[in-house]
C-alpha positions as CSV (number, residue, x, y, z in Angstrom):
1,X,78.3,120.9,93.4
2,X,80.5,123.8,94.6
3,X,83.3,124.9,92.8
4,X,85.8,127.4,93.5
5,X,87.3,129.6,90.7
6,X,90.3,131.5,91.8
7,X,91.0,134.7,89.0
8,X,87.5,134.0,88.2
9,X,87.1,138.0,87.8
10,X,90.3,137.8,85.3
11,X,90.0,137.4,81.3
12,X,89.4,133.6,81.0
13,X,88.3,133.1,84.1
14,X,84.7,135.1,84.4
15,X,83.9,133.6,81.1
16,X,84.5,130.0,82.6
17,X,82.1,131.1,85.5
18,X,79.2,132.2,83.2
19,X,79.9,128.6,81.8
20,X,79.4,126.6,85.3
21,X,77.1,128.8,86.1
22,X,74.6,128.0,82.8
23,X,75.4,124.4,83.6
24,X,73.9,125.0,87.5
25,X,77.3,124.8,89.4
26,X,77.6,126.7,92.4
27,X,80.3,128.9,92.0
28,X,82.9,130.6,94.7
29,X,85.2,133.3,93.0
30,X,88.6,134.6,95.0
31,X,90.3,137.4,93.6
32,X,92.7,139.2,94.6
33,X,91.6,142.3,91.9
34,X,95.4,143.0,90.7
35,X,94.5,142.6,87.2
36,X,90.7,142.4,87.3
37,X,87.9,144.8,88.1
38,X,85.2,144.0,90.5
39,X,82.4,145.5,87.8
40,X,82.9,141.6,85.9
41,X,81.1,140.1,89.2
42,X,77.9,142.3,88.1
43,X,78.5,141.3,84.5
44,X,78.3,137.9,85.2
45,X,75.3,138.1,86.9
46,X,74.1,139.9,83.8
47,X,74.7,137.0,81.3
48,X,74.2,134.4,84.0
49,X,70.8,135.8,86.0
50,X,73.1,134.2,88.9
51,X,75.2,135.8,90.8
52,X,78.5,134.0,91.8
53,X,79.7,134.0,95.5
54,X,82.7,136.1,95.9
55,X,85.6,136.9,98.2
56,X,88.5,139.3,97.7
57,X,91.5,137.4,98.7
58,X,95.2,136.7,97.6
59,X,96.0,133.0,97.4
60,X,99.4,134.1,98.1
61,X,98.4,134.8,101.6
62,X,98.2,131.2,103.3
63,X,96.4,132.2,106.5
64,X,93.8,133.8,104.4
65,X,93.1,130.5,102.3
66,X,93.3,128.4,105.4
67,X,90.3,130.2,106.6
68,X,88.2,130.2,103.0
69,X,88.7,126.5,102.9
70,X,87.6,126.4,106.9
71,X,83.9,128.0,105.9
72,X,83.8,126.2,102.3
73,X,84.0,122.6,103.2
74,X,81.9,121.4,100.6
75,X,83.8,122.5,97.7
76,X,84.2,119.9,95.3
77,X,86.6,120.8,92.6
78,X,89.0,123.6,91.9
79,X,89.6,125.7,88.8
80,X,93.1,127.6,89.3
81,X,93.4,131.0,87.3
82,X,95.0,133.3,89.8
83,X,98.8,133.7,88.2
84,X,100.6,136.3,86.1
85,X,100.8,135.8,83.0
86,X,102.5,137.8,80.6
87,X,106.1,136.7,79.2
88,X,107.5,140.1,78.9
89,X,107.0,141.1,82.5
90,X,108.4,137.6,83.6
91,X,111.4,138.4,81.4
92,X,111.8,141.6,83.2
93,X,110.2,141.0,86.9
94,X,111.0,136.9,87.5
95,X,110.7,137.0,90.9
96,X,107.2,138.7,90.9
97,X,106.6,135.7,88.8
98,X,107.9,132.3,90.9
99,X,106.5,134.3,94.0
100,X,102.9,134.5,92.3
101,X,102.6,131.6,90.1
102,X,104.2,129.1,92.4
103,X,103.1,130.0,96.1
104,X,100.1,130.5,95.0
105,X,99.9,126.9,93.7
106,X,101.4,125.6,96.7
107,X,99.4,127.2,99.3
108,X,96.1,126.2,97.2
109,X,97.2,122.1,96.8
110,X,98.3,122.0,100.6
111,X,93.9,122.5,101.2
112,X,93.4,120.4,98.6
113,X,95.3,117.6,100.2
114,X,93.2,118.1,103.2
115,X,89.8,116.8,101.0
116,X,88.6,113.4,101.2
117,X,88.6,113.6,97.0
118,X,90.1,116.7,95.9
119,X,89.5,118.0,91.8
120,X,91.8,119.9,90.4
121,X,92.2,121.9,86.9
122,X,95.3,124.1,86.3
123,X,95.7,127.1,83.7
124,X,98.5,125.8,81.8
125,X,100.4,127.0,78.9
126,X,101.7,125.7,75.4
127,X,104.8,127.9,77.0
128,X,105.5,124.7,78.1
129,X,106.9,123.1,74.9
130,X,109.1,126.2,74.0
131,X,110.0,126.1,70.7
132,X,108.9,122.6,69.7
133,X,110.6,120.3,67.0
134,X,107.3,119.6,65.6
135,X,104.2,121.1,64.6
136,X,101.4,120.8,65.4
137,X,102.8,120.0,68.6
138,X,101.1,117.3,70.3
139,X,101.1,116.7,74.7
140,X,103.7,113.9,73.8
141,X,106.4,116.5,72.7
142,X,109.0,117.1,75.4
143,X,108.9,119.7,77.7
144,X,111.8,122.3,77.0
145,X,114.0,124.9,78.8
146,X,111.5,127.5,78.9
147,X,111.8,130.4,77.1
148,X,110.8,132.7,79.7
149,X,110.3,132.9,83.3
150,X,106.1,132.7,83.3
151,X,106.8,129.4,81.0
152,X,109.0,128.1,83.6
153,X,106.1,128.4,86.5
154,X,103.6,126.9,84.1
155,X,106.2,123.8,84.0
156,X,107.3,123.9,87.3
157,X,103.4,123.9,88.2
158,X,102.9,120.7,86.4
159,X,105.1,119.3,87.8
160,X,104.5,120.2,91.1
161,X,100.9,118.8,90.8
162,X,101.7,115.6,89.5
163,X,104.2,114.9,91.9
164,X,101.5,115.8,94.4
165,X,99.3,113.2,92.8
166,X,101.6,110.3,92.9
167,X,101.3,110.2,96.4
168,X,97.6,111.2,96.9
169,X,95.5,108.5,95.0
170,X,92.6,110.8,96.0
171,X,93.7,113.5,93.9
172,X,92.6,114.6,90.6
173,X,94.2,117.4,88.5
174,X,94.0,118.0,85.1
175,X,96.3,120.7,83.0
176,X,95.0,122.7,80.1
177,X,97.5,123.9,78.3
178,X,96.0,126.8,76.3
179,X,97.8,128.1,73.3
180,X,96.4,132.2,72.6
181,X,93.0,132.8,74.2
182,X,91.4,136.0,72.5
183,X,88.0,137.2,71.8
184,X,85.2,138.6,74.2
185,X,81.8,136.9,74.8
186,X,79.0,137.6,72.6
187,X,77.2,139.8,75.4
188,X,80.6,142.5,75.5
189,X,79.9,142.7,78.7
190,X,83.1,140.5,79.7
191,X,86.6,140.4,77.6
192,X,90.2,141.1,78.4
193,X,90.6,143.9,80.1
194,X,94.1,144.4,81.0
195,X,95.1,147.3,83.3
196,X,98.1,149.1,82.1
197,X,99.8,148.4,79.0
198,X,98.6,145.0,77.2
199,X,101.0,142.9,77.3
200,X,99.1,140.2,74.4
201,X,98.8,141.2,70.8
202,X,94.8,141.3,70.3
203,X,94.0,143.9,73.2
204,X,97.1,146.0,72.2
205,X,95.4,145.8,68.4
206,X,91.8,147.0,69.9
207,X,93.3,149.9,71.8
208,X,95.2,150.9,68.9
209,X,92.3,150.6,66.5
210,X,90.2,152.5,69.3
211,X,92.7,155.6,69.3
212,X,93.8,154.6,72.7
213,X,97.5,153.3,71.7
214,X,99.4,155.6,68.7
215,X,100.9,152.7,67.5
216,X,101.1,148.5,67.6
217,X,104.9,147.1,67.4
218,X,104.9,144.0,65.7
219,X,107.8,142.2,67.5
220,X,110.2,140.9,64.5
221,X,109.8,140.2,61.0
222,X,112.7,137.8,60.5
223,X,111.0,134.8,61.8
224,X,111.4,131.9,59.6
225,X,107.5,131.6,58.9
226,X,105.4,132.9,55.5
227,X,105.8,136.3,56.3
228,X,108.4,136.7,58.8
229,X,106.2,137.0,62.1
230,X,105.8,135.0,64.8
231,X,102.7,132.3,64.8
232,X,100.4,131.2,67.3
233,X,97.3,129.3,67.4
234,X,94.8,131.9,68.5
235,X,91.4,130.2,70.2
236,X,88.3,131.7,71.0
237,X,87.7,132.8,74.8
238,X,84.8,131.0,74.8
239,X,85.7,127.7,73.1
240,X,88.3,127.6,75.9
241,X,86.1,128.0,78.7
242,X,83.7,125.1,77.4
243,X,86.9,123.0,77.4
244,X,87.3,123.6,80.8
245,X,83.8,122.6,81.6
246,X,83.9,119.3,80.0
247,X,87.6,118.2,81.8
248,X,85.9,119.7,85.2
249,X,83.0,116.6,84.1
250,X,85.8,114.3,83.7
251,X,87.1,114.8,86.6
252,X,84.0,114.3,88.9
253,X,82.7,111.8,87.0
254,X,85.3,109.1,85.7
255,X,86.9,107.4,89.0
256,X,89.1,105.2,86.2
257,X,90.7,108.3,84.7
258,X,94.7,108.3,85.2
259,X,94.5,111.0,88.1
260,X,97.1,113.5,86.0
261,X,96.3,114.2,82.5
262,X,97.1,117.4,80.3
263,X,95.5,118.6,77.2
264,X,96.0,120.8,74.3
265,X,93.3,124.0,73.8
266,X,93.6,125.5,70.8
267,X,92.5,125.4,67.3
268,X,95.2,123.5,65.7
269,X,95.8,126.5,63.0
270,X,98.7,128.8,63.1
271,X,98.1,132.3,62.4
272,X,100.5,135.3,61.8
273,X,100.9,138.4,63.8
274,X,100.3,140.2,60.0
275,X,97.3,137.9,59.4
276,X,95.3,138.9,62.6
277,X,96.5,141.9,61.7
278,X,94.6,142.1,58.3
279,X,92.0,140.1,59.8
280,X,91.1,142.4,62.0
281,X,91.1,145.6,59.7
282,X,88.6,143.3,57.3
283,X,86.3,142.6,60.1
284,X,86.6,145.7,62.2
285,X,87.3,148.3,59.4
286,X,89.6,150.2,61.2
287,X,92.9,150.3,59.8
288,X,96.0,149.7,62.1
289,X,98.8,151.6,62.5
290,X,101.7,149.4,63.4
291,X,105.3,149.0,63.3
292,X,107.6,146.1,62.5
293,X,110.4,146.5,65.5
294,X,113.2,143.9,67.0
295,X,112.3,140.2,68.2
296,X,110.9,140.6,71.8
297,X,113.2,138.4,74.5
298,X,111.4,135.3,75.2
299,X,109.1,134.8,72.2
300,X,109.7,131.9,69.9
301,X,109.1,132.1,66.0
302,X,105.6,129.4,65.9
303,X,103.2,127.0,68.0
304,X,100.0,125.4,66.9
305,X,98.3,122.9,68.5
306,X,97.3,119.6,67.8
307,X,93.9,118.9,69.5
308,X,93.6,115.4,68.9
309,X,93.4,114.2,72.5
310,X,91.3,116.8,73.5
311,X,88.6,115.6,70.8
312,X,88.8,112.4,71.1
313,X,88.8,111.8,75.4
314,X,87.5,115.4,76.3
315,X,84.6,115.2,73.4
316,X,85.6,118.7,72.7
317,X,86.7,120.8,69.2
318,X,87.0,124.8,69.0
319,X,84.2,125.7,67.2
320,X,84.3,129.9,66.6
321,X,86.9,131.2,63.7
322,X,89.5,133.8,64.0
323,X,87.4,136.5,62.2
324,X,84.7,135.7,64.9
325,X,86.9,136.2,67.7
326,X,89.0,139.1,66.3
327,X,85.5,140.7,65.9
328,X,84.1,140.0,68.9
329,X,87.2,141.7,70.3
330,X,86.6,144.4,68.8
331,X,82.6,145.3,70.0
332,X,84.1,144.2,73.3
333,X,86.7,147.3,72.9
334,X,83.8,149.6,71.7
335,X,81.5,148.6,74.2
336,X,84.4,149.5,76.8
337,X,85.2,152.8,75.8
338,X,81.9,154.1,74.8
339,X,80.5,153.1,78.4
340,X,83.3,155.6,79.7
């Protein structure tokens, strides 16, 4: 079975392709290369012994996806990575944002409409429950206001697909809605690389402990949590790409499955910004040099997940800890810098 990975150079989405690959999928990347290096496609052929097919291309241009699906008839599902994804930068560059995330998704269903039985799997976001009323927040909680313009497109893309689905019986799609994907796979020859500033906490911690940043801001310390920062639910890259794995079997294999679902990825813990803080000095240790500074615009005080759906239809559990993925990080950031 063919299936196309769009981002699959990008963080999350090379390590799903080493993933498809081990499990003998035939894999198709398209990447545009805004915020990904063409040195992962090697890299995966590394870890894999496989090399992926792969095409540079923007899924905002239309023509140019026209013409990929033209010579790729026989793809059978779709795994959709290609987006921005960083909540600062939406905050401060919105339009960048609705043009990427949501033309993209557009441009990338209209194909998919065209296929006899089209699969679909979307990179969603727990940005999608804002601040919720209860935690662990479970896929039952109502979707908010978003808090930021990237959680808007992540909503907006759900519902875009499921409206898309109530009128095409033949169409699959199922949303992951990850909560903080961190951590490198075991090889270090893939992690999150981001060009430019990081705009997530673990790659801005790496770079700092490496002597590339002077100092990590810690956004707020009047959060009404243990110890005043913000918490998230930070899962393993490689937990999350088995997830997507198993909902990609769902979907070609169970013809009674509602053709819209959405699922929670993440570890159902909540951690700290000042516990993965002094997580990552005990595993790494490096001591940090950081700086408590004002609440970032867009950021809500805490989400963790509960995973209980995922376990029990999905058959699938996170599996690697925090101090697991926090030091894998951190022989990813070596690796990096040393082989410069």
């Amino acid at each position: 079975m063919k299936i196309l990975v769009t981002g699959g150079l990008g963080y999350i989405g090379s390590h799903v392709v080493v993933d498809l690959l081990a499990k003998d999928y035939e894999v198709v990347i398209i990447d545009n290369l805004a915020n990904a290096s063409i040195d992962v496609l090697e890299n995966i052929e590394k870890i894999a012994h496989k090399k992926p097919m792969f095409e540079e291309l923007d899924v905002r241009d239309k023509a140019g996806l026209q013409s990929f699906f033209k010579k790729h008839q026989d793809i059978t599902g779709v795994i959709h990575f290609a987006a921005s994804k960083a909540v600062g930068e939406s905050v401060e560059n919105p339009l960048l944002y609705y043009e990427n995330n949501l033309n993209s998704l557009v441009y990338l269903l209209q194909e998919l409409e065209k296929m006899p039985q089209a699969r679909l799997i979307f990179s969603s976001s727990c940005t999608v429950y804002g601040q919720a009323d209860v935690l662990p927040v479970t896929e039952d909680a109502p979707v908010k206001t978003a808090e930021s313009p990237y959680g808007n497109t992540k909503q907006i893309g759900e519902e875009i697909i499921q409206d898309v689905c109530k009128v095409r019986p033949a169409m699959k799609a199922i949303a992951l809605r990850y909560f903080n994907p961190i951590g490198a796979h075991e090889s270090a020859l893939i992690g999150e690389l981001p060009l430019g500033t990081p705009q997530n906490l673990v790659p801005y911690i790496t770079q700092t402990a490496i002597g590339l940043r002077e100092q990590l801001s810690v956004y707020g310390d009047d959060y009404n949590t243990a110890d005043g920062t913000a918490v998230r639910d930070y899962i393993h890259v490689v937990d999350l790409a088995a997830a997507h794995v198993v909902a990609l079997e769902r979907l070609l294999k169970l013809d009674d499955a509602p053709n819209f679902e959405t699922f929670n990825i993440g570890t159902g813990k909540g951690s700290s910004v000042l516990e993965v803080i002094t997580t990552f000095e005990k595993v790494s240790n490096a001591p940090l040099n950081y700086k408590i500074v004002g609440r970032r615009e867009g950021d809500i005080t805490a989400a963790y997940a509960n995973t209980d759906k995922a376990a029990t239809v999905l058959g699938w559990k996170s599996k690697l800890t925090l101090e697991e993925a926090l030091a894998s990080s951190w022989k990813w950031e070596q690796q990096v810098r040393n082989s410069k």
